[in-house]
N, C-alpha and C positions, 0 to 999 in steps of 0.2 A: 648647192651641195652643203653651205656650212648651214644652211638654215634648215636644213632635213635632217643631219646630223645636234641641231643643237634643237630641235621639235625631238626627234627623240629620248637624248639624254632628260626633259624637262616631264615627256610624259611615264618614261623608267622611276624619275624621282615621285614624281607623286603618286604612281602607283605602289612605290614601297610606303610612301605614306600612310596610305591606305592599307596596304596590309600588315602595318604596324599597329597602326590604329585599327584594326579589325579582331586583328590574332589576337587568343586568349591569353597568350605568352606575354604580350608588351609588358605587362607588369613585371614576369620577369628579368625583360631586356632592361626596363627603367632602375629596378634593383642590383643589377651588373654592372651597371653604369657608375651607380651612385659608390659601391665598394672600389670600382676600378678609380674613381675622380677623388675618393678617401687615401685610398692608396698612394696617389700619386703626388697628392697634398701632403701626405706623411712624408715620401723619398724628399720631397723637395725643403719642408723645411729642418729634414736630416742634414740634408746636404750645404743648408744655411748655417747650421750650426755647428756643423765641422767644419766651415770657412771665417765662423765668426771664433772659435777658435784657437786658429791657427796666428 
């Protein structure tokens, strides 16, 4: 059972791969990425420098 279960999950993942890698979108997906990891590197060293500070 856990090998039917983990055969699954492994053939789920590479099939999103593939239609990441297929869909005309992905460039999209890679530009939402890149603003959401900008973003998130900004909160962070916000939040560095309201402890540096304090």
């Amino acid at each position: 059972m856990k090998v039917w279960i983990g055969s699954v999950i492994v053939i789920l993942l590479i099939a999103a791969g593939v239609w990441v890698m297929l869909s005309p979108s992905f460039t999209k997906i890679g530009e939402t990425a890149e603003k959401l990891k900008g973003k998130a590197e900004e909160e962070e060293d916000g939040e560095r420098n309201t402890h540096e500070k304090k």
